[in-house]
C-alpha positions in Angstrom: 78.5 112.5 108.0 82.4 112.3 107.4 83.4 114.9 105.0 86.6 117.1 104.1 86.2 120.3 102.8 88.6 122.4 100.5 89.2 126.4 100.2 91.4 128.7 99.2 92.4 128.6 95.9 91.8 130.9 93.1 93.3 132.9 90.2 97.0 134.2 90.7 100.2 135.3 88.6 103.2 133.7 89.3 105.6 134.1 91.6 102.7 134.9 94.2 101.2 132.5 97.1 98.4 130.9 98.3 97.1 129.0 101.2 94.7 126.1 100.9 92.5 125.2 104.1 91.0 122.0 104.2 88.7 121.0 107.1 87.9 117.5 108.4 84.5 117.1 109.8 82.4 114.0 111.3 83.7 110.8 111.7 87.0 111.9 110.2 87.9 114.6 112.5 92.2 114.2 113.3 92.4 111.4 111.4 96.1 109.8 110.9 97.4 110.8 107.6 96.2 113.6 105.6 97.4 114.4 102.1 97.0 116.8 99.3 96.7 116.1 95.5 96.2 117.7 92.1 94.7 117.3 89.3 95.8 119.6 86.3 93.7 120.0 83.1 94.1 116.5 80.7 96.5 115.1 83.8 96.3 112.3 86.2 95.7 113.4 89.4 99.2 113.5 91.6 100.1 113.2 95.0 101.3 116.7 96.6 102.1 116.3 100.3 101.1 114.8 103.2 101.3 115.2 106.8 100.9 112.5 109.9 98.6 113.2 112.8 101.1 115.1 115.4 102.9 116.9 112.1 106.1 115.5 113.3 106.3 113.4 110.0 105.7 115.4 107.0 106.8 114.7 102.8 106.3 117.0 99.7 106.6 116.0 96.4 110.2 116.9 94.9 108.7 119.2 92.2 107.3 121.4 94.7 109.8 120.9 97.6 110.9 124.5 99.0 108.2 125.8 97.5 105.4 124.3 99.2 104.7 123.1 103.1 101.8 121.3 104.2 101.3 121.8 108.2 97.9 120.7 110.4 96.0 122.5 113.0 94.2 119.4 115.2 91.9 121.7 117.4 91.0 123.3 114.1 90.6 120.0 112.5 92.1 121.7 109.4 95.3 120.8 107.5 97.0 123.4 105.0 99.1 123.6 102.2 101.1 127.1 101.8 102.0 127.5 98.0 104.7 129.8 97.5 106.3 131.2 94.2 103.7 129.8 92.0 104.1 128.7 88.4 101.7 127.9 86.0 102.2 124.7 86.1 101.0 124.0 89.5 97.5 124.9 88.1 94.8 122.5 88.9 92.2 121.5 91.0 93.8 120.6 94.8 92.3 117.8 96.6 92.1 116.8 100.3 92.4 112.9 101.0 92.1 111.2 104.1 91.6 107.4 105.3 90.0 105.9 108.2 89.8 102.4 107.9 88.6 100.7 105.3 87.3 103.9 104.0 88.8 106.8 101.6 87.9 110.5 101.8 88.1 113.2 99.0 87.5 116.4 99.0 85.2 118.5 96.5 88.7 120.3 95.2 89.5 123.8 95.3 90.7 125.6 91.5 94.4 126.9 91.7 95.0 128.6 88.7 98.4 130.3 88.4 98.6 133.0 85.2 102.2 133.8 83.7 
């Protein structure tokens, strides 16, 4: 069974950090691309980052650029997201998202909620 699997967040004040953890297993395990969305309260859920297979090719969002990096552990089958100097508005619920060929993976989400 392919699934990805989000942790990490939870309830900060700004300026502090976090590091989401999300884990591919089954028939996704390494897959290419691997990205990270949000979703804030009465918002459209946004792309974040995203990071190719090697991690030589990575992009991040301008809002969140030099704040956040994403990176990728393959023999962990675990990409990351490292959320520095948090503001409340990067509250929301942070998604995983992966393709493998014709099919799309989410994630269950993990709450990030950032307190001023």
């Amino acid at each position: 069974q392919a699934q990805l699997a989000e942790f990490g967040g939870g309830l900060v004040q700004a300026g502090e950090s976090l590091r989401l953890s999300c884990v591919a297993s089954g028939r996704i395990v390494n897959p290419d691309w691997m990205h990270w969305y949000r979703q804030a309260p009465g918002k459209q859920r946004e792309w974040v980052a995203g990071i190719n297979r090697d991690g030589s090719d990575a992009n991040i969002f301008d809002n969140v650029r030099g704040r956040f990096t994403i990176s990728r552990d393959n023999a962990k089958n675990t990409v990351y997201l490292q959320m520095n100097s948090l503001q409340p508005e990067d509250t929301g619920v942070y998604y995983c998202f992966t393709t493998r060929g014709v099919f799309a993976y989410w994630g269950q989400g993990t709450q990030v909620t950032v307190s001023s």
